[in-house]
N, C-alpha and C positions, 0 to 999 in steps of 0.2 A: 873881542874875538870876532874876528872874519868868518862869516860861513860863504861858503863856496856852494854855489849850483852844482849842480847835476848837470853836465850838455844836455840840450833839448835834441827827441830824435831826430828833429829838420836838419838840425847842425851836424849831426853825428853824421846822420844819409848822406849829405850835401857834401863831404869830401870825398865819400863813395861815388856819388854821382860825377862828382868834376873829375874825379880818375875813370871815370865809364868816358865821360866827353873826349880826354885825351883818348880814349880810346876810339872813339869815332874819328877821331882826324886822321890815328895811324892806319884805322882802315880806309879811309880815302885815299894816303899814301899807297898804303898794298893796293889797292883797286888800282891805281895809275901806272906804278910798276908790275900788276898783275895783266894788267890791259897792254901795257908796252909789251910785254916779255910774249903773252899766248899770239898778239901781232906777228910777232918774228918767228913764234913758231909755228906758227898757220904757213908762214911765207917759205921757211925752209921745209914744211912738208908738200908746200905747192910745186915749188922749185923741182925739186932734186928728189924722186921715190927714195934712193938710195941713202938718206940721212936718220931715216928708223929704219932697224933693224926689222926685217921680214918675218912673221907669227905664222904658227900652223895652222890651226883651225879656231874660229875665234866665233863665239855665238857673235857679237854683234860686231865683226868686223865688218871696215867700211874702206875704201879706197884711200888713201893716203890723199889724195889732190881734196874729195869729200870732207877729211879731217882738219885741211889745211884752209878750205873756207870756213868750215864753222869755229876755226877758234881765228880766223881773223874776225869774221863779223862780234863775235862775241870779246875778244879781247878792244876790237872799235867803241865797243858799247859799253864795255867797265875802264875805257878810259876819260869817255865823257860821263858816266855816271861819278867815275870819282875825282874827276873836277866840279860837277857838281856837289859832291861832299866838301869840296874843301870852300867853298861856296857857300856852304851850310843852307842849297835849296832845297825845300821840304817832297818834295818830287825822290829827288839823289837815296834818300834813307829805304823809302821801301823800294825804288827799283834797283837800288842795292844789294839788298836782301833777296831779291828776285835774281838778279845775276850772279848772285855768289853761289846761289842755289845753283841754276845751270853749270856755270864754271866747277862747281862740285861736280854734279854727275858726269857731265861731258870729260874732267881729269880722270874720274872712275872707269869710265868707258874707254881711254886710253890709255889707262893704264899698261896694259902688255909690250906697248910700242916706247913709252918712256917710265917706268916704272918707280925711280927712285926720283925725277922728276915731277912725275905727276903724285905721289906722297905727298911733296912739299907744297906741290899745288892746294892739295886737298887740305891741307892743315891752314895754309895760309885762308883759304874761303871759309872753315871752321872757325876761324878769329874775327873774319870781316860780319858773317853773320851774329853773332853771339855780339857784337861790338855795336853791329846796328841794331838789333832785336833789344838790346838792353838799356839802349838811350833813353835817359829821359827828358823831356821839353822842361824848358826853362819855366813855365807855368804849376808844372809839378814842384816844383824845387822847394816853391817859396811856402809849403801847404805847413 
């Protein structure tokens, strides 16, 4: 008669972990095509005032040309952070984390002007965070 183990908890975690890991690569994907996409829409709000629609009173409204720099600088900067992610440079994870953060509030903050847009924004940087926040290093793995 065979007796069979028990999995050890290393083993048991350790496919938890490598599904967190794919999960860090797909957020380096979202970070690349979050970085591309807020790029183009930084540049259509620089362009043309007339491509968001006009708000009435807005505590923290800001110029439309204002809105269109900062999500170019910022979508600049989660396109090279998540090429650093796919990179897997140790830098990429927490200023990752750091720009999703921004990319969160700064979609919140726009929200009026893209609404059903900036939602999906916000879900998508709730996945990149959560995705890098939960990583764990290959040193952990083997404990």
């Amino acid at each position: 008669m065979t007796q069979h183990a028990a999995p050890s908890p290393a083993r048991t975690s350790g496919r938890h972990r490598g599904w967190v890991t794919g999960g860090v690569v797909f957020a380096g994907v979202l970070m690349l095509v979050n970085g591309a996409l807020a790029v183009l829409q930084g540049i259509a709000a620089i362009a043309e005032d007339d491509v968001y629609a006009r708000i009435g009173t807005y505590v923290y409204e800001m110029n439309l040309t204002g809105w269109g720099v900062v999500h170019v600088v910022l979508g600049a900067l989660l396109l090279v952070t998540g090429y650093g992610l796919l990179k897997d440079m140790a830098w990429a994870r927490f200023a990752g984390i750091a720009l999703a953060s921004l990319s969160l509030v700064a979609q919140f903050l726009f929200l009026p002007y893209a609404p059903v847009w900036s939602v999906i924004q916000i879900a998508i940087d709730v996945f990149v965070i959560w995705a890098l926040a939960s990583r764990q290093d290959e040193a952990d793995r083997t404990v």
